[in-house]
Structures are given as C-alpha cells and as structure tokens.
N, CA, C and O atoms as a GROMACS GRO file, in nm:
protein
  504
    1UNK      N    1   5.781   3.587   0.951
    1UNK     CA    2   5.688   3.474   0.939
    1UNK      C    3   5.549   3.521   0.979
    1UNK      O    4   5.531   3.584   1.083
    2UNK      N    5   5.415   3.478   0.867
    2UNK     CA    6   5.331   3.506   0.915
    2UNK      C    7   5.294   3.458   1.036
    2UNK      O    8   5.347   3.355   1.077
    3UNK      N    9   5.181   3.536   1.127
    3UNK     CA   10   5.102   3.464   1.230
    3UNK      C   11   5.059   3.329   1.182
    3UNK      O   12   5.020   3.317   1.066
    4UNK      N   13   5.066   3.180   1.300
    4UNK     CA   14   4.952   3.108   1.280
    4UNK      C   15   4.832   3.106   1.286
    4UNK      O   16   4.781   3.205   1.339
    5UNK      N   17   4.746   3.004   1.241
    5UNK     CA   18   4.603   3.050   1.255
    5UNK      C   19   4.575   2.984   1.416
    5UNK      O   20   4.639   2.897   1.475
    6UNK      N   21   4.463   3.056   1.459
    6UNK     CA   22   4.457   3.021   1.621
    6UNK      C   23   4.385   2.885   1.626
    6UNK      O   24   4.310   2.833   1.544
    7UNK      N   25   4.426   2.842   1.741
    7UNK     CA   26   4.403   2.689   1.726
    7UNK      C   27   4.567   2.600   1.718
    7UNK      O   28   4.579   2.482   1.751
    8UNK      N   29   4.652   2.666   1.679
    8UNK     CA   30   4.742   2.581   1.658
    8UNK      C   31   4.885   2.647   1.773
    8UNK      O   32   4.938   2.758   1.782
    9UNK      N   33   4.915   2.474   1.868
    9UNK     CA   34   4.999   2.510   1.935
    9UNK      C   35   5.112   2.436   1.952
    9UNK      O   36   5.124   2.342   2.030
   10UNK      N   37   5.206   2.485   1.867
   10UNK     CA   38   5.350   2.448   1.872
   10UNK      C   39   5.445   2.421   1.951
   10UNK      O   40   5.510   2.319   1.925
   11UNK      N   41   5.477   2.489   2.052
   11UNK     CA   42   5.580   2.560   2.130
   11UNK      C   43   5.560   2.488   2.230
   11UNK      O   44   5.454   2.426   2.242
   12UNK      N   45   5.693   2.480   2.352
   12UNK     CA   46   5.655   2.428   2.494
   12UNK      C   47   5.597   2.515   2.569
   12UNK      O   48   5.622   2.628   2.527
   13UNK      N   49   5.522   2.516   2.673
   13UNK     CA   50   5.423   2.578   2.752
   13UNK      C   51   5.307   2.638   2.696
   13UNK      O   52   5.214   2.686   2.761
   14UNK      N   53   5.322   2.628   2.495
   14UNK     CA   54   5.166   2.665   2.455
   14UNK      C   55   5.058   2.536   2.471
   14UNK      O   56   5.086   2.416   2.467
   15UNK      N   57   4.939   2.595   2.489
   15UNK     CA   58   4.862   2.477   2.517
   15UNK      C   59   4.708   2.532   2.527
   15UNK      O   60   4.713   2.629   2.602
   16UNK      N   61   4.542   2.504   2.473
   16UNK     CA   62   4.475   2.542   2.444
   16UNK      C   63   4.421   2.525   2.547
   16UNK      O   64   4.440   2.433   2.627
   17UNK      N   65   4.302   2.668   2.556
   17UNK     CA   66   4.231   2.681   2.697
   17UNK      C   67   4.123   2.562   2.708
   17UNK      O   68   4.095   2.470   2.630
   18UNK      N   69   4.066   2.606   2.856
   18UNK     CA   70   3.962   2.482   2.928
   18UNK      C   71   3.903   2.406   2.804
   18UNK      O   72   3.908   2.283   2.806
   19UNK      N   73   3.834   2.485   2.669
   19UNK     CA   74   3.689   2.421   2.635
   19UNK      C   75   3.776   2.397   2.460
   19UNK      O   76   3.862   2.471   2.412
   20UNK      N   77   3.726   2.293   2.407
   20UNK     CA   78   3.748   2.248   2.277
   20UNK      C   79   3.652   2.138   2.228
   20UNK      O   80   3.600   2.055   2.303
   21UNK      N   81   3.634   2.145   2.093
   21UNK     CA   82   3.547   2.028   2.037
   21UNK      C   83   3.567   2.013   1.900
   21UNK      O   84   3.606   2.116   1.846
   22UNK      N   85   3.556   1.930   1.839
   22UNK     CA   86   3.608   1.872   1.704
   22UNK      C   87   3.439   1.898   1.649
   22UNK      O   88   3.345   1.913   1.728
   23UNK      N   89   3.430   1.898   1.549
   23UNK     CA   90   3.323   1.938   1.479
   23UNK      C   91   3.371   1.950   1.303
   23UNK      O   92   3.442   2.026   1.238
   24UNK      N   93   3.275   1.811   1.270
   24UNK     CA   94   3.291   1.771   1.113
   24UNK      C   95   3.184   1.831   1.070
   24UNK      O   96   3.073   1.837   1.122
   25UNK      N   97   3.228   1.882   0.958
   25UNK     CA   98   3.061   1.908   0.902
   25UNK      C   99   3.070   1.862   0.723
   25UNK      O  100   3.173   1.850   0.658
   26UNK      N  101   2.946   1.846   0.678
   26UNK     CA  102   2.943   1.800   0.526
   26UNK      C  103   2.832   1.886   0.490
   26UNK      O  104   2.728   1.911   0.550
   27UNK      N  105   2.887   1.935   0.354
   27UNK     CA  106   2.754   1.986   0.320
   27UNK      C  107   2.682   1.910   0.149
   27UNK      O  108   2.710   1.850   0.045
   28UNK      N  109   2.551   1.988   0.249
   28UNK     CA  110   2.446   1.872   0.146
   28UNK      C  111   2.440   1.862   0.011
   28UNK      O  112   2.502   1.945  -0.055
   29UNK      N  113   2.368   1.764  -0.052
   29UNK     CA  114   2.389   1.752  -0.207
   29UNK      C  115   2.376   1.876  -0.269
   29UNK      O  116   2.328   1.948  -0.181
   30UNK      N  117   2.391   1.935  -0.361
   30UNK     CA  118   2.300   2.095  -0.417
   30UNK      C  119   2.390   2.220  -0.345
   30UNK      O  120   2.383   2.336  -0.386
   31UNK      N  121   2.443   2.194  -0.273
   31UNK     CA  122   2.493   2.308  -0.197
   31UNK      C  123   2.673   2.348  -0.282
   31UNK      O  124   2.768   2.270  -0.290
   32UNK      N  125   2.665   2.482  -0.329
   32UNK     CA  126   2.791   2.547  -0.400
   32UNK      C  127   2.883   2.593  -0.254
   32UNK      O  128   2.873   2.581  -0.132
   33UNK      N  129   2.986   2.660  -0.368
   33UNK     CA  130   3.103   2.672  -0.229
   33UNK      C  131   3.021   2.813  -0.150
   33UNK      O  132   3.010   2.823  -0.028
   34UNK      N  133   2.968   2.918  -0.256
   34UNK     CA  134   2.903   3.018  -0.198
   34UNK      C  135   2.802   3.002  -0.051
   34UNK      O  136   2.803   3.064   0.055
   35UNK      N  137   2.737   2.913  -0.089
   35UNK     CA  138   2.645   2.887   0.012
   35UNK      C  139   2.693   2.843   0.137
   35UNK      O  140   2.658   2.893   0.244
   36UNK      N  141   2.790   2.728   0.122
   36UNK     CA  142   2.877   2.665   0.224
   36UNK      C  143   2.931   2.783   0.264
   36UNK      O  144   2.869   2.818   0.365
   37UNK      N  145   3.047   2.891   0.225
   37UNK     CA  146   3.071   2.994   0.259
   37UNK      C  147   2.990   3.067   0.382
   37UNK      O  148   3.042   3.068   0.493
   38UNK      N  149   2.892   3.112   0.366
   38UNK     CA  150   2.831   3.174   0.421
   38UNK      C  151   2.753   3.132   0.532
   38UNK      O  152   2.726   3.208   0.625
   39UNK      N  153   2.712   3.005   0.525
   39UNK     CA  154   2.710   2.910   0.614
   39UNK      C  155   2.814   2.926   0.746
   39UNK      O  156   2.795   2.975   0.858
   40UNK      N  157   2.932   2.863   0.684
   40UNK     CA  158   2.992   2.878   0.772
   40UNK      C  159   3.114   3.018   0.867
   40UNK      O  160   3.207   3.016   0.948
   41UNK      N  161   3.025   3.133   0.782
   41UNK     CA  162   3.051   3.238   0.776
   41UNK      C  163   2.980   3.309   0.970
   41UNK      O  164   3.010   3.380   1.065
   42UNK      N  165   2.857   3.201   0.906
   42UNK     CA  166   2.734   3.225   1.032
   42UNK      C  167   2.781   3.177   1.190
   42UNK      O  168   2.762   3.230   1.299
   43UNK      N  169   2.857   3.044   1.148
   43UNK     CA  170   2.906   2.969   1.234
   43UNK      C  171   2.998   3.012   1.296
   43UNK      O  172   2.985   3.005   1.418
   44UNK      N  173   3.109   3.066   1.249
   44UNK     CA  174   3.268   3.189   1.239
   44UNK      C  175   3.189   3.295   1.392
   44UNK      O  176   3.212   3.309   1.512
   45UNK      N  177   3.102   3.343   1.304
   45UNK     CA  178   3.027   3.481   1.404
   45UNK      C  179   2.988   3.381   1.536
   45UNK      O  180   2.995   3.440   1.644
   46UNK      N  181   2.950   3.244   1.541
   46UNK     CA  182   2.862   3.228   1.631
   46UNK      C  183   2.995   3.212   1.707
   46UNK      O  184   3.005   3.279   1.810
   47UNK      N  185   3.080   3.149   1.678
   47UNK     CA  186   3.187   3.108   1.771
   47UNK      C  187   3.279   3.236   1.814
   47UNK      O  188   3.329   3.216   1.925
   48UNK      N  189   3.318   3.373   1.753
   48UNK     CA  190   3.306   3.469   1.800
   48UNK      C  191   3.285   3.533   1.916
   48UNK      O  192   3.356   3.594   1.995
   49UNK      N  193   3.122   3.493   1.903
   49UNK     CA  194   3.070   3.590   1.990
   49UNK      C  195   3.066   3.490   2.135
   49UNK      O  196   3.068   3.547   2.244
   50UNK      N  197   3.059   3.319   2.126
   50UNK     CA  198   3.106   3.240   2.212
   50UNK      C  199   3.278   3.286   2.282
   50UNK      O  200   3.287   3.302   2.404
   51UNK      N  201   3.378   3.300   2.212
   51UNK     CA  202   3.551   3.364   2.304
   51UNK      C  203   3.509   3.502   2.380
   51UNK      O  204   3.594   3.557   2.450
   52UNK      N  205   3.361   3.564   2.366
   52UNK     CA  206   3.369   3.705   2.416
   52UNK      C  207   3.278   3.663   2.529
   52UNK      O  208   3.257   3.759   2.605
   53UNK      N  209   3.217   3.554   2.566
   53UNK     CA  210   3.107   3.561   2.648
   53UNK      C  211   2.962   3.494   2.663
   53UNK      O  212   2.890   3.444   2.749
   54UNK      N  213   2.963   3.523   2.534
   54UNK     CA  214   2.828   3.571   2.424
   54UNK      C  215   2.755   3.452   2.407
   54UNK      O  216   2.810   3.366   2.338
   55UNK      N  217   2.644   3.425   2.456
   55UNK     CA  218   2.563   3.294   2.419
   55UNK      C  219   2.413   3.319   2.405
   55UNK      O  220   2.326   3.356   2.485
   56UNK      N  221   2.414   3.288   2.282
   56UNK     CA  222   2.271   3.291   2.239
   56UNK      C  223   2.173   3.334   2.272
   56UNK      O  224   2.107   3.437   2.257
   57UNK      N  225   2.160   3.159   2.367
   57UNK     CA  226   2.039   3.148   2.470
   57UNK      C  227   2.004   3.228   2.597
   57UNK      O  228   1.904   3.253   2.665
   58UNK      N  229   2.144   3.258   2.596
   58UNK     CA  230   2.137   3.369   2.748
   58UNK      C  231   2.157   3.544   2.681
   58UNK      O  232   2.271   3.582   2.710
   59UNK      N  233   2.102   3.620   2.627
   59UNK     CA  234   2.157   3.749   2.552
   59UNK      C  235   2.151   3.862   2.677
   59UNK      O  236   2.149   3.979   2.639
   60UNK      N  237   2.150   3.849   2.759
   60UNK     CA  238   2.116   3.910   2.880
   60UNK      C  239   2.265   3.924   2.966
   60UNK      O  240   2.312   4.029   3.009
   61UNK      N  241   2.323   3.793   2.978
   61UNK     CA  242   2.429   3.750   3.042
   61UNK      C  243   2.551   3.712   2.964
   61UNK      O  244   2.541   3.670   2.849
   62UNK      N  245   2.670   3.727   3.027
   62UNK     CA  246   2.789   3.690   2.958
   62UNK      C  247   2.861   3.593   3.051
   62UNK      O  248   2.849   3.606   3.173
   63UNK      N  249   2.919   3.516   3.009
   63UNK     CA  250   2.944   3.426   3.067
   63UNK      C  251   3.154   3.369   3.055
   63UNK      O  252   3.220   3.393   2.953
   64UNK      N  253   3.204   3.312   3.159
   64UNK     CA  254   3.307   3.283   3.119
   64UNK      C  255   3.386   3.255   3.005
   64UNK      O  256   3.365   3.136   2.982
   65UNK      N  257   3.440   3.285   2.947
   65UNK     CA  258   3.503   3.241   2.808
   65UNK      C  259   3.604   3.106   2.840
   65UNK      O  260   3.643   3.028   2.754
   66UNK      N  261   3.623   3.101   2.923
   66UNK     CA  262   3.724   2.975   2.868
   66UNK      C  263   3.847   2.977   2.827
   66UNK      O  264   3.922   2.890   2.870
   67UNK      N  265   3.893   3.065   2.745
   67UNK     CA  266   3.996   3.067   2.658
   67UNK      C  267   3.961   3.022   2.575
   67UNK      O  268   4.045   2.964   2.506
   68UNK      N  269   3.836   3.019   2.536
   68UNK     CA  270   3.767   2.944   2.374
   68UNK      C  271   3.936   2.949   2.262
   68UNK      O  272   4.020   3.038   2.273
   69UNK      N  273   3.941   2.883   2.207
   69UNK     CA  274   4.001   2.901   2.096
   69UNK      C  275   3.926   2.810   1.979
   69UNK      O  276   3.871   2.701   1.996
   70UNK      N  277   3.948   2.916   1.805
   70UNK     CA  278   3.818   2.787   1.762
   70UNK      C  279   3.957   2.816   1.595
   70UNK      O  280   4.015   2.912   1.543
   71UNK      N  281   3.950   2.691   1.577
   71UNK     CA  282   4.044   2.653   1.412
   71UNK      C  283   3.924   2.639   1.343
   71UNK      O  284   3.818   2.625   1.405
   72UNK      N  285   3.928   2.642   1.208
   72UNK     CA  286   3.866   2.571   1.125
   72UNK      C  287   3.946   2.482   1.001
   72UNK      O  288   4.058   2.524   0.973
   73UNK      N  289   3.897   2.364   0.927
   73UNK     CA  290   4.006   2.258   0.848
   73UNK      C  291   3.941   2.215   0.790
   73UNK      O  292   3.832   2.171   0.829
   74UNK      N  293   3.986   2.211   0.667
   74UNK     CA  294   3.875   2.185   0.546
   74UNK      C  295   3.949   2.045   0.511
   74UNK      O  296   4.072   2.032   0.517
   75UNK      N  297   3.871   1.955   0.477
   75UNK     CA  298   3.888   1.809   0.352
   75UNK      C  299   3.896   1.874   0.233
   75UNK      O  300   3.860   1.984   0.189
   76UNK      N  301   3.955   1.771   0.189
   76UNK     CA  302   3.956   1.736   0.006
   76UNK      C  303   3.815   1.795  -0.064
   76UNK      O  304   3.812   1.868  -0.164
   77UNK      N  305   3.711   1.753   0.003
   77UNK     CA  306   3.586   1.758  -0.046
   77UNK      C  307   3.495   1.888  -0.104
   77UNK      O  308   3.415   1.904  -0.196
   78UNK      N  309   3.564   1.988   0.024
   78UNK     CA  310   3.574   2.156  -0.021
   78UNK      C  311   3.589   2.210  -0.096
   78UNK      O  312   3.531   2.315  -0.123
   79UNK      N  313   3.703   2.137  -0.177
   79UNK     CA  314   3.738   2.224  -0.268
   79UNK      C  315   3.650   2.161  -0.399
   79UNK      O  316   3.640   2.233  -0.499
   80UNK      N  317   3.597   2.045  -0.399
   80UNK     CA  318   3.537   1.978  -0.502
   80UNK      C  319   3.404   2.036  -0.497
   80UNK      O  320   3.347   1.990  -0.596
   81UNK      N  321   3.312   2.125  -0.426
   81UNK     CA  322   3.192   2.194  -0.408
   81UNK      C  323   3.157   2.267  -0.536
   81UNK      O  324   3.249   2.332  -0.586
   82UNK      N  325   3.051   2.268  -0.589
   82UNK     CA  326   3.090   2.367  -0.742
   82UNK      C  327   3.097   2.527  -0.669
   82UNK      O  328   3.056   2.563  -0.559
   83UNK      N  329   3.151   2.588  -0.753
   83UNK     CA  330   3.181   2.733  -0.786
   83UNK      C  331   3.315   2.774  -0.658
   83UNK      O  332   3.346   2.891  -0.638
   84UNK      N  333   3.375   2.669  -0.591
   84UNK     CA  334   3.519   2.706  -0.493
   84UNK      C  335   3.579   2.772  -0.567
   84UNK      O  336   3.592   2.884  -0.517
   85UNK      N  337   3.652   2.761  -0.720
   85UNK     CA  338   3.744   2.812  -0.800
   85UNK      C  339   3.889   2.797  -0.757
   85UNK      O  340   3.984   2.855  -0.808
   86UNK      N  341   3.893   2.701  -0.643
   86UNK     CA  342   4.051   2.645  -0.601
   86UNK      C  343   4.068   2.524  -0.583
   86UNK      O  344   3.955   2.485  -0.554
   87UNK      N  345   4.149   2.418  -0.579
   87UNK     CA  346   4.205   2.318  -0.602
   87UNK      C  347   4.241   2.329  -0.471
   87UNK      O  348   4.263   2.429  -0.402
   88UNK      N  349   4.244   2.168  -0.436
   88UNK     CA  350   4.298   2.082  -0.284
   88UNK      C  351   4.455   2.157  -0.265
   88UNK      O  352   4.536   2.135  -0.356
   89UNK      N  353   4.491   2.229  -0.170
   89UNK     CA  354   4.666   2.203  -0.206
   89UNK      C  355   4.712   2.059  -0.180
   89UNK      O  356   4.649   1.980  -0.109
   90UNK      N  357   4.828   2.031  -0.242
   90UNK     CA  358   4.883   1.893  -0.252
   90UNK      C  359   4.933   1.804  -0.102
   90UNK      O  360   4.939   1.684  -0.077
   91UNK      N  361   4.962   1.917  -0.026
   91UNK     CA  362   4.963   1.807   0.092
   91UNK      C  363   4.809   1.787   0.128
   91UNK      O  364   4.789   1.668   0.156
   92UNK      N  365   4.697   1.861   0.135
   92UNK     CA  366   4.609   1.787   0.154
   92UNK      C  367   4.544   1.688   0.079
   92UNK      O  368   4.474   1.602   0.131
   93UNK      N  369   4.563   1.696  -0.021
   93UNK     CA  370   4.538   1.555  -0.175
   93UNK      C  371   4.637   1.502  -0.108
   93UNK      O  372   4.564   1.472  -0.013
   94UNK      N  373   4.712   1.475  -0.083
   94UNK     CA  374   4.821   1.348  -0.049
   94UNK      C  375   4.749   1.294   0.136
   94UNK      O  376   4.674   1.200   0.164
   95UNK      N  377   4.795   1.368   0.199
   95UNK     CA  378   4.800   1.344   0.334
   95UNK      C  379   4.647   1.375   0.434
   95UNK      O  380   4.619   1.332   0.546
   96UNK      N  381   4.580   1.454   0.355
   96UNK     CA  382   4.409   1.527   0.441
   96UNK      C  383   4.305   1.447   0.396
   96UNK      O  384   4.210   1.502   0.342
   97UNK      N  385   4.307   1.307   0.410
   97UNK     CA  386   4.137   1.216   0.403
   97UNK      C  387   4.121   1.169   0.455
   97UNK      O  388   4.203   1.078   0.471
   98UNK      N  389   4.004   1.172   0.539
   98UNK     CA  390   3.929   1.101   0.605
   98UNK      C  391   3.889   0.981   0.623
   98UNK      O  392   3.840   0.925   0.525
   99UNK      N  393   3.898   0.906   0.751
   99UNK     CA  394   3.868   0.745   0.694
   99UNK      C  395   3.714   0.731   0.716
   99UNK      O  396   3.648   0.786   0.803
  100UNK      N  397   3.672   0.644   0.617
  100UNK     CA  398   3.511   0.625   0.667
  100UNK      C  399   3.475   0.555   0.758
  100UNK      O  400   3.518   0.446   0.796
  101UNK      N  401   3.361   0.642   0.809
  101UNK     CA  402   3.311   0.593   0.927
  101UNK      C  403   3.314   0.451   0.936
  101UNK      O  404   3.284   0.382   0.838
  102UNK      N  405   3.354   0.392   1.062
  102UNK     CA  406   3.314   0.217   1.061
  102UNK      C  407   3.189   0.220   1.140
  102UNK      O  408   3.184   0.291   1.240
  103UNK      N  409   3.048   0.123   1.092
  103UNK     CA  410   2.966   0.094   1.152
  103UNK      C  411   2.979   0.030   1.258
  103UNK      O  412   2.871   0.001   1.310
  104UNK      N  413   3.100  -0.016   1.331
  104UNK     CA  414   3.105  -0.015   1.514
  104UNK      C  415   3.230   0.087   1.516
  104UNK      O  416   3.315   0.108   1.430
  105UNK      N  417   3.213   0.138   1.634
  105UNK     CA  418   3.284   0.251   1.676
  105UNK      C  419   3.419   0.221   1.678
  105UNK      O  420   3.469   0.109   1.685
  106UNK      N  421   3.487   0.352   1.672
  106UNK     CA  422   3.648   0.327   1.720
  106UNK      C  423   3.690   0.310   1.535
  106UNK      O  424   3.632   0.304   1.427
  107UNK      N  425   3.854   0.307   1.600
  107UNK     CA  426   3.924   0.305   1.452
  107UNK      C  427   3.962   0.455   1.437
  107UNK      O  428   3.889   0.538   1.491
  108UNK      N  429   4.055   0.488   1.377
  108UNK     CA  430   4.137   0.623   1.360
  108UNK      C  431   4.036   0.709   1.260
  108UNK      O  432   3.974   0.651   1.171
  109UNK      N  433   4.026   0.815   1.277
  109UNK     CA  434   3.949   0.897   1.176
  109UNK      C  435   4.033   0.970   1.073
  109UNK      O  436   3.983   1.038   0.983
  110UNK      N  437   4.164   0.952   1.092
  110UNK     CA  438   4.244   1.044   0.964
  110UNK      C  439   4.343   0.916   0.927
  110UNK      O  440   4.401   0.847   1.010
  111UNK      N  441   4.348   0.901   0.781
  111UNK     CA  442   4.400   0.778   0.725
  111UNK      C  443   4.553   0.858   0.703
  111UNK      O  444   4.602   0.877   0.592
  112UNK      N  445   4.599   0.889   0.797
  112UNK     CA  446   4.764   0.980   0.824
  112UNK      C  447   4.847   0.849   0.846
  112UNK      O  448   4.784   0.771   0.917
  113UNK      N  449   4.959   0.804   0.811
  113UNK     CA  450   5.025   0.676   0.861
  113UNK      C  451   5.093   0.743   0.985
  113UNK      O  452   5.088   0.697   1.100
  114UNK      N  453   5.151   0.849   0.949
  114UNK     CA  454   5.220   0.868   1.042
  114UNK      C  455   5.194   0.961   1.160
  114UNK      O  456   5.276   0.992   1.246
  115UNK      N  457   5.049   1.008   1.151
  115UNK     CA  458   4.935   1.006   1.270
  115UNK      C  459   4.902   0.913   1.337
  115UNK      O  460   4.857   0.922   1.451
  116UNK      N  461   4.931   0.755   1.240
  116UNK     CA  462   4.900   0.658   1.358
  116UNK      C  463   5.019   0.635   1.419
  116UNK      O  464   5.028   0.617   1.540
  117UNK      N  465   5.106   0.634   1.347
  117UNK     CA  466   5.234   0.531   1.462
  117UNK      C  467   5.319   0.655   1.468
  117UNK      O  468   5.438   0.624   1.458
  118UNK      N  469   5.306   0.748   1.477
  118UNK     CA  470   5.379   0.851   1.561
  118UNK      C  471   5.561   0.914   1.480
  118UNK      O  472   5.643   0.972   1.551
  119UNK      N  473   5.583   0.890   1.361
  119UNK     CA  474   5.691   0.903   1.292
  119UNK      C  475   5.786   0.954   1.283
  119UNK      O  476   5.907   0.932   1.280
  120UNK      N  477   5.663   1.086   1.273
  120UNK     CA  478   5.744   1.210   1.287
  120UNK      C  479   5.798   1.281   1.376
  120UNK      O  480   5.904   1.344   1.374
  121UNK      N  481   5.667   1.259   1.510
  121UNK     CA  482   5.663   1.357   1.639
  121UNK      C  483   5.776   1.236   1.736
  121UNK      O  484   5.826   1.288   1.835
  122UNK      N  485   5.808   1.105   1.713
  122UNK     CA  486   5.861   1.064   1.801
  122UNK      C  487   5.741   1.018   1.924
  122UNK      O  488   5.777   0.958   2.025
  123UNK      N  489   5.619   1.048   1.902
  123UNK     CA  490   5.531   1.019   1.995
  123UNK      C  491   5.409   0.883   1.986
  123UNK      O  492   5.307   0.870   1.919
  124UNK      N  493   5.465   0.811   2.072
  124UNK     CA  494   5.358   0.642   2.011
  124UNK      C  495   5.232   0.648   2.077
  124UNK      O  496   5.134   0.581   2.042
  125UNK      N  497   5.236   0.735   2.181
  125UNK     CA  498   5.086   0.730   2.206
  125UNK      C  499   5.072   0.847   2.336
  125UNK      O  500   5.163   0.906   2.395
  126UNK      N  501   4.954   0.853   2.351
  126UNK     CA  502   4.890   1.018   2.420
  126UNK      C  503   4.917   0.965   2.582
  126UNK      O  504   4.890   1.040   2.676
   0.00000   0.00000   0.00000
C-alpha cells in the first residue's frame, strides 16, 4: 500500500502536531490551472521551509517547528480551471462541495451528510 499523504491520521495514537490551520483558497477570474499551479507551488515551498524552522520574517533565526504537518485538498472547482487536463474524480463530484458561505456565521462548510450526523465514523459529535 502506498504511503498516505501527510496530514492524514488514521490509526489510534496517530494524531497531528501542536500547530494546524484550514486555509481555502479560490483562484481569480483569468487564472489557468498553470498559473494556479505554480502559485501554489510557491505556497508548498513556503510551508516547507515553515516544518524546518524557517520563517520568512525572521531569516536569521529558526524557530520551533511544531510538528507542522501541512495537506493540501482541492474542490470540484480545480479541476474546472482552463488548461487542468483532468476531471473531478467521482467521489469528489459526488461527495467534495462546499456549502456557501452564509451571510451570518456558523452552519457546516462541507455539504457531506454524513459529515454532519456522523454515519459512518459512529461519531455524533467532537
């Protein structure tokens, strides 16, 4: 079996270090998959060099890591970018969309049914 991608923890006693953050991003009208690519190619490196230490603002100093661990997860929308040359896979066309934002806060952000009421995992709430 291949490796998972990091970020993802299955097992009992796995569990992700001190620091994590969710981070959506959209890209703008005009923008191909190339560009997005590379974009977030930039981003890949920045977070990188963040699990080794590495911060920007400080290039002098290194600093705790954390146990950074960083995933990345694409929407439906990715693959609709011109020049991707790949198609949604089908569990994400079925099961990977996003709910839209509600103009007052709160409300689930992944329209998963069984992300909300817990189905699969046996788990009703955190």
């Amino acid at each position: 079996m291949p490796d998972l991608q990091e970020g993802i923890f299955y097992a009992p006693g796995m569990k992700p270090g001190k620091f994590y953050t969710v981070l959506f991003l959209r890209a703008p009208k005009g923008i191909n998959a190339i560009k997005a690519g590379e974009t977030l190619g930039q981003l890949w490196k920045l977070y990188e060099n963040l699990k080794k230490g590495s911060v920007p603002d400080l290039p002098v100093e290194t600093v705790p890591d954390g146990n950074l661990t960083v995933m990345l997860g694409y929407g439906t929308k990715a693959f609709e970018l011109p020049g991707c040359g790949r198609s949604a896979p089908s569990a994400l066309r079925l099961f990977g969309k996003f709910a839209t934002p509600l103009k007052k806060a709160g409300g689930p952000s992944i329209t998963m049914k069984f992300l909300n009421e817990g189905e699969h995992t046996g788990c009703r709430r955190n």
